[in-house]
N, C-alpha and C positions, 0 to 999 in steps of 0.2 A: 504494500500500500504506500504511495506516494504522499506527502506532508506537504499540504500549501497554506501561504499564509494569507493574507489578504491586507495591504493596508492604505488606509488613505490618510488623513488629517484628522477628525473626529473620531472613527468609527463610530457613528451613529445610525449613515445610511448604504451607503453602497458597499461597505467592506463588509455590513452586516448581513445582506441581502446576497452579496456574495459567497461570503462563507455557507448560508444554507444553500443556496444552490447549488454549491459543488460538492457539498455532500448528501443530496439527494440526487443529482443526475449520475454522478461518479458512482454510486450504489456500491460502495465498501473500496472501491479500485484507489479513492483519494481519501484523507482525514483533512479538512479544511478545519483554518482558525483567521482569526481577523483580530488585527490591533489600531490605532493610531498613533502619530507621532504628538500628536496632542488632544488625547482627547474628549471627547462632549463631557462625559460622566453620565451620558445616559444615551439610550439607543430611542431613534426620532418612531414615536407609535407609527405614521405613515409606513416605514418599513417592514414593520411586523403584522400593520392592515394589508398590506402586498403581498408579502409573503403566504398570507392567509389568504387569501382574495384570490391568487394562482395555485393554492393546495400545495404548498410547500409546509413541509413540517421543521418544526424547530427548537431547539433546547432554549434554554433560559440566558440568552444575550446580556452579554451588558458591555460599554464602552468602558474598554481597558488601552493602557498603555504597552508600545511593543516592547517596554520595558521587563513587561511580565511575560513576554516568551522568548526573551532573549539564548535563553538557554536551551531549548529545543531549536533540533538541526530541521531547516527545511528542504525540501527538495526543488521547489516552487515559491516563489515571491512575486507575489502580482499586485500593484499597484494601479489603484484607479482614481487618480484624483484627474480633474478637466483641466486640460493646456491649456484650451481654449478660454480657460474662465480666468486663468494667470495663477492658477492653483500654485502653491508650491509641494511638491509630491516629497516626502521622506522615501532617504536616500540609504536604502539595505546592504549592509558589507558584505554579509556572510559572502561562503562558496554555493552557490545555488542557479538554480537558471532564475532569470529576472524576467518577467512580461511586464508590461504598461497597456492600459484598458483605458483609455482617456474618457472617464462618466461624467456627463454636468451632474452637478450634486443636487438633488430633488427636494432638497433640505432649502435652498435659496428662491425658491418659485414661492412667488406672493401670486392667492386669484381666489377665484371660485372653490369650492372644494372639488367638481370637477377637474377645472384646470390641475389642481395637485396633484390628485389620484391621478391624471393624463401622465404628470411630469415625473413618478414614482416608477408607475406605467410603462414609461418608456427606458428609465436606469435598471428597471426590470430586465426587461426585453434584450438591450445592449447586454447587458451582461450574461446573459442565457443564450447569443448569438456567440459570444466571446468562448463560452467554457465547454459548446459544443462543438464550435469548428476548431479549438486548439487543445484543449483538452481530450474530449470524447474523441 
């Protein structure tokens, strides 16, 4: 079984939303974990409405620092924080293969409550295009 990590800036939204995805599509082949380099102190409900809202199941999240899994070797380091947005991505030393996932973070969309759930919706989707065609 492969070890990936997941990490953006808060882990609040997309590193969280990643970590379960990769360990319900991966089906035992991956162990996914998610940290950030700073962050939220708590995981955005939108994320866990998504996750439940696509039938993804998932343990008891919370936003930690990759301070606390420092110590565990990864195989896998995927970052997804958005270039696009001037994000600053935290930058992983280890020896591991590194991907980058550029996600607008769904956490910064002001609207409707549709428009959020759209903007969730869609870091969803991104990411489930990502861990299928590179992963799977």
């Amino acid at each position: 079984m492969l070890t990936v990590l997941v990490l953006c800036t808060g882990n609040s939204c997309r590193s969280v939303m990643a970590e379960a995805l990769i360990n319900h599509l991966g089906k035992g082949r991956y162990q996914a974990f998610s940290a950030g380099s700073h962050p939220a102190g708590y995981v955005h409900p939108g994320s866990l409405q998504t996750l439940t809202r696509h039938g993804i199941a998932f343990d008891e999240p919370y936003s930690k620092s990759w301070n606390d899994v420092l110590e565990q070797p990864f195989d896998i380091v995927i970052t997804v924080c958005d270039e696009a947005a001037n994000e600053t991505c935290p930058v992983f030393l280890g020896d591991c293969k590194k991907l980058h996932w550029s996600t607008p973070d769904p956490a910064h969309v002001d609207g409707s409550a549709s428009e959020i759930d759209a903007a969730f919706d869609q870091a969803f989707d991104m990411l489930q295009q990502r861990i299928k065609s590179e992963l799977l």
